[in-house]
TITIKE-683299 format. One record per residue (C-alpha): residue number from 1; y, x, z. Coordinates in steps of 0.02 Angstrom, whole numbers, plus 50000, padded with zeros to 5 digits. Example, Ala and Ser with C-alpha at 12.3 -4.5 7.8 and 13.67 -1.06 7.14 Angstrom:
% TITIKE-683299
{node 1, {49775, 50615, 50390}}
{node 2, {49947, 50684, 50357}}
This chain:
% TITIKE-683299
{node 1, {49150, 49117, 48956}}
{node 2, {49315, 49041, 48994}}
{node 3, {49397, 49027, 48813}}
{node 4, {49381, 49061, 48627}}
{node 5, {49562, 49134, 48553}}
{node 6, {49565, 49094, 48360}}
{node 7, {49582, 49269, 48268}}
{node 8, {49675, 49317, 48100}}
{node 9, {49516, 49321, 48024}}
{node 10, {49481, 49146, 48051}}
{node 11, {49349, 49230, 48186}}
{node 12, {49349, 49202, 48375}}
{node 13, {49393, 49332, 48549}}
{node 14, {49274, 49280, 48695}}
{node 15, {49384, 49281, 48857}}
{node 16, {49266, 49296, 48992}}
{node 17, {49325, 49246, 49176}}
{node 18, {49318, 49353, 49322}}
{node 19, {49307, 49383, 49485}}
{node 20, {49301, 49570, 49514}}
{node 21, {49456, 49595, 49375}}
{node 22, {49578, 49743, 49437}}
{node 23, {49540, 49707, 49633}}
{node 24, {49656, 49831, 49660}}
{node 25, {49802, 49761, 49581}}
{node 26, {49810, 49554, 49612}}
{node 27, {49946, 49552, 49496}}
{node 28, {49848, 49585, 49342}}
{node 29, {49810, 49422, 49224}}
{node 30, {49697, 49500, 49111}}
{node 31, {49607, 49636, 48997}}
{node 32, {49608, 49681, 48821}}
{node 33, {49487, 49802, 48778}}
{node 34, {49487, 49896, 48593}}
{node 35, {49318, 49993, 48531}}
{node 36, {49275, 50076, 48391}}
{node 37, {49109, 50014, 48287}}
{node 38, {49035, 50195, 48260}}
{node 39, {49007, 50253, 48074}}
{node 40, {49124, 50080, 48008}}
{node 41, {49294, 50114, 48040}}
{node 42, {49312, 49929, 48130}}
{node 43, {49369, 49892, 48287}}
{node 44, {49279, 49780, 48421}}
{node 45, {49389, 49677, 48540}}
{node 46, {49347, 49622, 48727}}
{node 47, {49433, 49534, 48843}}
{node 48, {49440, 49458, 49030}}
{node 49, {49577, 49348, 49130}}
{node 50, {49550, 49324, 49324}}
{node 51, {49448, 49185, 49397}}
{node 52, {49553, 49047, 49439}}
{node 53, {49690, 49019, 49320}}
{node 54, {49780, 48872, 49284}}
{node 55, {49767, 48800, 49098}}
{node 56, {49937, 48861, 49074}}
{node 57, {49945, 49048, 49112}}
{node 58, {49771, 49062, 49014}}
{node 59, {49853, 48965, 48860}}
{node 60, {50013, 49106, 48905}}
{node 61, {49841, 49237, 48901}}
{node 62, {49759, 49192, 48741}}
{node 63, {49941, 49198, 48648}}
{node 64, {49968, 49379, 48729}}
{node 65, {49804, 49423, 48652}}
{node 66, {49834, 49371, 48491}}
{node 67, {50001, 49468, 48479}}
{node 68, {49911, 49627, 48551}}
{node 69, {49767, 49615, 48441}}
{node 70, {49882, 49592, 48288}}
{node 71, {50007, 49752, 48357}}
{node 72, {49841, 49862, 48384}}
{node 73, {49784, 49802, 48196}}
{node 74, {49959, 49852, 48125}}
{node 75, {50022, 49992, 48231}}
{node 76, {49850, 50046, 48334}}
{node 77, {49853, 50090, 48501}}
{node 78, {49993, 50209, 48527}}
{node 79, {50118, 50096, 48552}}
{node 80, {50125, 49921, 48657}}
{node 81, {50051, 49997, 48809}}
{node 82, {49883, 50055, 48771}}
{node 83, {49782, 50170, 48869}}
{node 84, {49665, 50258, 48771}}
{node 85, {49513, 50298, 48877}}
{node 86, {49413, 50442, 48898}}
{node 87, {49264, 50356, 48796}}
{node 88, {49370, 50347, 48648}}
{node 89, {49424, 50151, 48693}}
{node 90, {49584, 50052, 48714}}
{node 91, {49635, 49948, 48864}}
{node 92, {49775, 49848, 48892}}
{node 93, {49821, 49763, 49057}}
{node 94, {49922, 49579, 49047}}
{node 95, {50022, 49555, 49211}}
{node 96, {50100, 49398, 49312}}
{node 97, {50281, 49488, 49346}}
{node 98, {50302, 49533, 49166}}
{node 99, {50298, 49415, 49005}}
{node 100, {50130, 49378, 48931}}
């Protein structure tokens, strides 16, 4: 684990660190994953940044999160930049050139 983001719900996001994140695109911070808890209507949410970040860009990572989470809760994944995967998931890439 490399950091516990502080929900809405008063519950915590597990960021786990690393090493094989996006190999083929170095310019990717981090992953937000959304799944649906069969039979509940609830949505899980998963998350990884890339080994080696400095204490800033993962504090600039965990606020990202918490905005996409919160979008995803409000609007659901059809908007922000969600790719909805074959499995029935969400994923949602944070990159270096771009605001996070």
């Amino acid at each position: 684990m490399a950091f516990l983001v502080e929900m809405p719900d008063g519950g915590y996001l597990e960021v786990e660190e690393r090493d094989d994140l996006a190999p083929d695109d170095e310019a990717v911070v981090g992953v937000l994953g959304a799944s649906p808890l069969e039979g509940t209507g609830l949505i899980t949410f998963g998350a990884a940044v890339r080994t080696g970040l400095a204490e800033q860009e993962q504090d600039d990572f965990a606020d990202w999160l918490y905005d996409r989470v919160m979008m995803f809760a409000e609007l659901g994944g059809e908007i922000d930049g969600w790719l909805r995967r074959d499995d029935g998931t969400w994923e949602v890439r944070a990159y270096r050139d771009s605001p996070i």
